[in-house]
MIDOBA-705282 format. One record per residue: residue number from 1; x, y, z of N, C-alpha, C in turn; residue in one letter. Coordinates in steps of 0.2 Angstrom, whole numbers, plus 2048, in hexadecimal, padded with zeros to 3 digits. Layout:
% MIDOBA-705282
+-----+-----+-----+-----+-----+-----+-----+-----+-----+-----+------+
| seq |  nx |  ny |  nz | cax | cay | caz |  cx |  cy |  cz | type |
+-----+-----+-----+-----+-----+-----+-----+-----+-----+-----+------+
| NUM |   X |   Y |   Z |   X |   Y |   Z |   X |   Y |   Z |    a |
...
+-----+-----+-----+-----+-----+-----+-----+-----+-----+-----+------+
% end
This chain:
% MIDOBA-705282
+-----+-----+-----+-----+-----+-----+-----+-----+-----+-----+------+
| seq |  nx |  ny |  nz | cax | cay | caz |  cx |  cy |  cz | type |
+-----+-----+-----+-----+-----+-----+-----+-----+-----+-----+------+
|   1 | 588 | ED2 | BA1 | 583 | ECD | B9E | 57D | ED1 | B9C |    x |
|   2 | 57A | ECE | B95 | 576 | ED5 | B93 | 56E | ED2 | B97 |    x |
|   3 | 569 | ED4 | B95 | 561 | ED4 | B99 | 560 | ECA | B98 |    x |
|   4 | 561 | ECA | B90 | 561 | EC1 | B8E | 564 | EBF | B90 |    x |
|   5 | 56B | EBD | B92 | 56F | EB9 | B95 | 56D | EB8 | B9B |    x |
|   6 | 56C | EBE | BA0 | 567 | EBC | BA4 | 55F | EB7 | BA7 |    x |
|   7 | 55F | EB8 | BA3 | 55A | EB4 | BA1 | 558 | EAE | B9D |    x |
|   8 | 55D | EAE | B9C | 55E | EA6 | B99 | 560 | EA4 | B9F |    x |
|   9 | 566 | EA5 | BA3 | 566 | EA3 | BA8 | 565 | EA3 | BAD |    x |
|  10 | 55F | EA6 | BAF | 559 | EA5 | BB2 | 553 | EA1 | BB1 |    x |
|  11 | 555 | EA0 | BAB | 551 | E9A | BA6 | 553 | E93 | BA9 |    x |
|  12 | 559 | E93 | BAA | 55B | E8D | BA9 | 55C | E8B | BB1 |    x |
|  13 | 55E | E91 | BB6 | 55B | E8E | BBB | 555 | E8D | BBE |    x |
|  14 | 552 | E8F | BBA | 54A | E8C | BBD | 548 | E86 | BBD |    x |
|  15 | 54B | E84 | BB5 | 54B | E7D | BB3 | 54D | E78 | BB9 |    x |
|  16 | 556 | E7A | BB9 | 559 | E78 | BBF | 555 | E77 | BC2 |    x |
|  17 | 553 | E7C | BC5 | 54E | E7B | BCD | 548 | E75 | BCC |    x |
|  18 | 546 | E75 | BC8 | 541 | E71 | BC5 | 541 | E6A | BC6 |    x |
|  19 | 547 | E6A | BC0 | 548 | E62 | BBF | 54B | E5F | BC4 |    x |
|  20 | 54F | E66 | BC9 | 553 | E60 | BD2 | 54C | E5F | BD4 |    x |
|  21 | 546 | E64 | BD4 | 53F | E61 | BD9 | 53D | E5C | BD6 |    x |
|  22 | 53E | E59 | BD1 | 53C | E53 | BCE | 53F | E4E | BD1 |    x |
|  23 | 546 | E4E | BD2 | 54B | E48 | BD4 | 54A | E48 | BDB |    x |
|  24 | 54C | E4D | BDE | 54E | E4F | BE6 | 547 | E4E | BE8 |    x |
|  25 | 541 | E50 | BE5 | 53B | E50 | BE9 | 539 | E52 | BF0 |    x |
|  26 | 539 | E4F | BF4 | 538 | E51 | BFD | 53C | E4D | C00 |    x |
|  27 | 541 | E4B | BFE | 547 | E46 | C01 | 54D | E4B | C01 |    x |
|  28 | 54F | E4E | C09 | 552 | E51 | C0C | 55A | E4E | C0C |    x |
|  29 | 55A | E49 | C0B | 560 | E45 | C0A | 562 | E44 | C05 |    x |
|  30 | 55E | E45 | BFF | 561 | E45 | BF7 | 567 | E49 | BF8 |    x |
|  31 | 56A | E46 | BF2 | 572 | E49 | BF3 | 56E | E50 | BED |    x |
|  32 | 56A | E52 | BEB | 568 | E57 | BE6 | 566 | E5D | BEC |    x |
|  33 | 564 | E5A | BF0 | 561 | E60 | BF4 | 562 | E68 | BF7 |    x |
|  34 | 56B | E64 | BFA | 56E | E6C | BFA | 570 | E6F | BF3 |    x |
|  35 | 56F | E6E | BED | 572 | E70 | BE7 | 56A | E73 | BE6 |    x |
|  36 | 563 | E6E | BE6 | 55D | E72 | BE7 | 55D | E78 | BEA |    x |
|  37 | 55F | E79 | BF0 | 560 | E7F | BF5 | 561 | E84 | BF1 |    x |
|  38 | 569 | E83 | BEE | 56C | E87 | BEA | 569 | E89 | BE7 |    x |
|  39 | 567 | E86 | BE0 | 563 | E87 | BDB | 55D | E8C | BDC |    x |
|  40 | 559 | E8A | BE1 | 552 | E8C | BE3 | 555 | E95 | BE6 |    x |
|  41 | 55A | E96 | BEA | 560 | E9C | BED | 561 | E9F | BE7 |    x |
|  42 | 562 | E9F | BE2 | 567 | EA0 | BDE | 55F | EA4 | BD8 |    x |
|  43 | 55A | E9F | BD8 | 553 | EA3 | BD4 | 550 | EA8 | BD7 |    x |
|  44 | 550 | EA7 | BDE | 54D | EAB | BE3 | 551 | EB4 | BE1 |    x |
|  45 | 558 | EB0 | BE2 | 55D | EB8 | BE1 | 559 | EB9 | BDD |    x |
|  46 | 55A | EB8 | BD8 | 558 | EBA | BD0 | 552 | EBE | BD1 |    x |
|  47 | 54B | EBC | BD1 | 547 | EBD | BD2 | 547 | EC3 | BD7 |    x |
|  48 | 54A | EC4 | BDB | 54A | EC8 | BE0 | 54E | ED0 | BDD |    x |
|  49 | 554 | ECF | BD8 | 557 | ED2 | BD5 | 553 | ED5 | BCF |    x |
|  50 | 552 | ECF | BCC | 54F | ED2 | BC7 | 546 | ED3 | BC5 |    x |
|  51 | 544 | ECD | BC8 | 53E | ED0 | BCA | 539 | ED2 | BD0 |    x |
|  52 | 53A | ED8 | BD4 | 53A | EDC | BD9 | 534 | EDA | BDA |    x |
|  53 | 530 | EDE | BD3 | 52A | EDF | BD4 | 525 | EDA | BD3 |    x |
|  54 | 527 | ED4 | BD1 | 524 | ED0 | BCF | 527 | ECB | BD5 |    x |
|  55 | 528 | ECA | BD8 | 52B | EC5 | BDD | 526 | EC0 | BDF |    x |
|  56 | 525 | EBA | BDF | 51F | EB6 | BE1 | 51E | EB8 | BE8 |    x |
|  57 | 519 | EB8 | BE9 | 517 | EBA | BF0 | 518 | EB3 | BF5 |    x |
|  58 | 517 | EB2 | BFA | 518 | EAA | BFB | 511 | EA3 | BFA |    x |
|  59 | 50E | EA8 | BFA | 507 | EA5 | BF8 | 506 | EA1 | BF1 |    x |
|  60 | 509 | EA6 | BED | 50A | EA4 | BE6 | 510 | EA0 | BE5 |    x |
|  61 | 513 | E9F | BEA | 518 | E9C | BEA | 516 | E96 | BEA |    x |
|  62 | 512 | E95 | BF1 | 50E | E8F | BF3 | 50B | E8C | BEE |    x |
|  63 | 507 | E90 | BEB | 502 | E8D | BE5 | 506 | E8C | BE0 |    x |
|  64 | 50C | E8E | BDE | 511 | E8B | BD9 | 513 | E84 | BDB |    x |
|  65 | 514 | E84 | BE1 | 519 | E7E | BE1 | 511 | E77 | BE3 |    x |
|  66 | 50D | E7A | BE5 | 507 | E73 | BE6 | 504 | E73 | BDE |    x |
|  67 | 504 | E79 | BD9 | 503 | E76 | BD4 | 508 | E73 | BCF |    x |
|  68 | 511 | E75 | BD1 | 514 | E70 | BCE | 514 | E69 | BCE |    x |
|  69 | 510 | E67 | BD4 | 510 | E60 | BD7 | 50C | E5D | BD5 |    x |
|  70 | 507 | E61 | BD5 | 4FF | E60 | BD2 | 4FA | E5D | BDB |    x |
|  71 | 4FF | E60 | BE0 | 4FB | E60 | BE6 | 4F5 | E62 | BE9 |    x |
|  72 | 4F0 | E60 | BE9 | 4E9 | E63 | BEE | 4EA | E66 | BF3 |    x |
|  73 | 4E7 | E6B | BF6 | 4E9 | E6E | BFF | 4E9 | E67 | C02 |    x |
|  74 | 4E3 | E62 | BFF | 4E3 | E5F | C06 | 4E9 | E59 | C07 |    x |
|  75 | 4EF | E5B | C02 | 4F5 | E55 | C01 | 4FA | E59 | C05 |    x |
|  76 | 4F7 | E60 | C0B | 4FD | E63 | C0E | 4F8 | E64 | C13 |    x |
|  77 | 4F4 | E61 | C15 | 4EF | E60 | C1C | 4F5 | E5D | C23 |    x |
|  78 | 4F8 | E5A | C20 | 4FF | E57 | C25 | 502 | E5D | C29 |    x |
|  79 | 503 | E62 | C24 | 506 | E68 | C28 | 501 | E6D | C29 |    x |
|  80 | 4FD | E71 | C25 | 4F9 | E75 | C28 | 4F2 | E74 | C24 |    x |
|  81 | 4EF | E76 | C2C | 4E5 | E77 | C29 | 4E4 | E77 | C24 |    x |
|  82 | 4DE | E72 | C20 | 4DD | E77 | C18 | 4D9 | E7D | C18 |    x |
|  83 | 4D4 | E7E | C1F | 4D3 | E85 | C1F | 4D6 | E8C | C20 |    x |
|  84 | 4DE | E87 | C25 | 4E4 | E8D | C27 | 4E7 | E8F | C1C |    x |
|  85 | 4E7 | E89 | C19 | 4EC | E89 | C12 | 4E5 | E8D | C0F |    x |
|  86 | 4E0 | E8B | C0F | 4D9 | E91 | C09 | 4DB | E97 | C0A |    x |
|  87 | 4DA | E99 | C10 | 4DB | E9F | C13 | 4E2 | EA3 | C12 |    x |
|  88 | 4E7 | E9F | C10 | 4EE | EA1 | C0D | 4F0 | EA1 | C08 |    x |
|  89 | 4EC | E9C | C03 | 4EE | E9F | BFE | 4E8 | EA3 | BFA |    x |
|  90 | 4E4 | EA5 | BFF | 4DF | EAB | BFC | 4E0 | EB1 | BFE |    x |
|  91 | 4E8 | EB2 | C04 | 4E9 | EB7 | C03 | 4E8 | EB8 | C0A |    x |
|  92 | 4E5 | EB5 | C10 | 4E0 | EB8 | C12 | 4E5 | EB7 | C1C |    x |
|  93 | 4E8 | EB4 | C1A | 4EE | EB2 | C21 | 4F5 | EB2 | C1C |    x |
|  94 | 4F9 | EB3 | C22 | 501 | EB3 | C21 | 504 | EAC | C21 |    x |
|  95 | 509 | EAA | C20 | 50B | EA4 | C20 | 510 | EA6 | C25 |    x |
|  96 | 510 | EA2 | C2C | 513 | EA1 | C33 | 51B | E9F | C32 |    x |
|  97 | 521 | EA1 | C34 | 527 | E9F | C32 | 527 | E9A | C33 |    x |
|  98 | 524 | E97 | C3A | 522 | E8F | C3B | 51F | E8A | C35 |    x |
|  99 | 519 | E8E | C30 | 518 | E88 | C2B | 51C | E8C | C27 |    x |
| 100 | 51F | E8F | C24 | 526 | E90 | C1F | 529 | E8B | C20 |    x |
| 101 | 52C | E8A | C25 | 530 | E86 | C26 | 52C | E7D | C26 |    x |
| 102 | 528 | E7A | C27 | 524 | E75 | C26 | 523 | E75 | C1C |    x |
| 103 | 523 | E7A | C1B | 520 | E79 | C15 | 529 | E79 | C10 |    x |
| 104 | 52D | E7C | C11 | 535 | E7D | C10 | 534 | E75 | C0F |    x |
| 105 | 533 | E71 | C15 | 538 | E6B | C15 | 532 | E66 | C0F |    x |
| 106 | 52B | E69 | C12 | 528 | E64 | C0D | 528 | E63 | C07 |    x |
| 107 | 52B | E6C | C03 | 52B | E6D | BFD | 533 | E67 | BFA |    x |
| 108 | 538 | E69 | BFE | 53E | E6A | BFE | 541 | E70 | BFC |    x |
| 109 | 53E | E75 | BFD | 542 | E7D | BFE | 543 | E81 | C01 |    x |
| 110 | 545 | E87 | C01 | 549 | E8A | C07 | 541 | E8C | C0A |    x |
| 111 | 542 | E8F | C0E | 53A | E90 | C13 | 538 | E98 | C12 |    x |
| 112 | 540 | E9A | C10 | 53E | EA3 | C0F | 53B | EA3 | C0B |    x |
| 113 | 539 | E9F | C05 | 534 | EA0 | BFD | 52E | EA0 | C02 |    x |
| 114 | 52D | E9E | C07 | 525 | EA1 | C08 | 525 | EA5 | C0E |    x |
| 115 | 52A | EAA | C10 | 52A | EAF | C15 | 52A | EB5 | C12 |    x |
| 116 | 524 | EB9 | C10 | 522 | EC0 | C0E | 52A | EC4 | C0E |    x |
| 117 | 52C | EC8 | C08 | 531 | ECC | C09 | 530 | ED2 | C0C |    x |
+-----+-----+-----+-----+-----+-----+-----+-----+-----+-----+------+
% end
């Protein structure tokens, strides 16, 4: 598979992963969910494979997925502080495996996207 193919195909599962967050949203029970999983598993490899160096930190990760949504800190007050959430995504605290996992279910994905590699 040459450099494009891969990449197209990384293309297209981003999309994937995308368009299932649009369907499956925070509904744990969507029959999209565990294919979500996948998908989301399946970009992560990717990214992890091919971009090493570039890999989202989980911070960024955060701030991806609350700006895909077009959420405020204060629309994830329910799971953690928003002066715990400033201070994380300025960099400045770690993300708990405890709220990984609160924010895994809130986003709907895996919890490892925000546990530091």
């Amino acid at each position: 598979m040459g450099h494009s193919d891969r990449e197209a195909e990384y293309n297209r599962m981003v999309g994937l992963t995308n368009a299932l967050l649009e369907v499956a949203d925070d509904d744990d029970d969507h029959p999209f969910s565990s294919l979500l999983e996948l998908a989301g598993d399946l970009v992560s490899r990717h990214e992890q494979g091919h971009h090493a160096i570039e890999a989202a930190s989980p911070k960024d990760m955060l701030r991806f997925l609350m700006d895909a949504r077009g959420l405020k800190q204060e629309d994830l007050s329910t799971i953690v502080p928003q002066s715990n959430l400033s201070a994380i995504l300025a960099g400045k605290r770690k993300i708990s495996a405890t709220l990984a996992g609160k924010l895994g279910k809130f986003f709907g994905v895996s919890p490892a996207m925000f546990v530091p590699k």
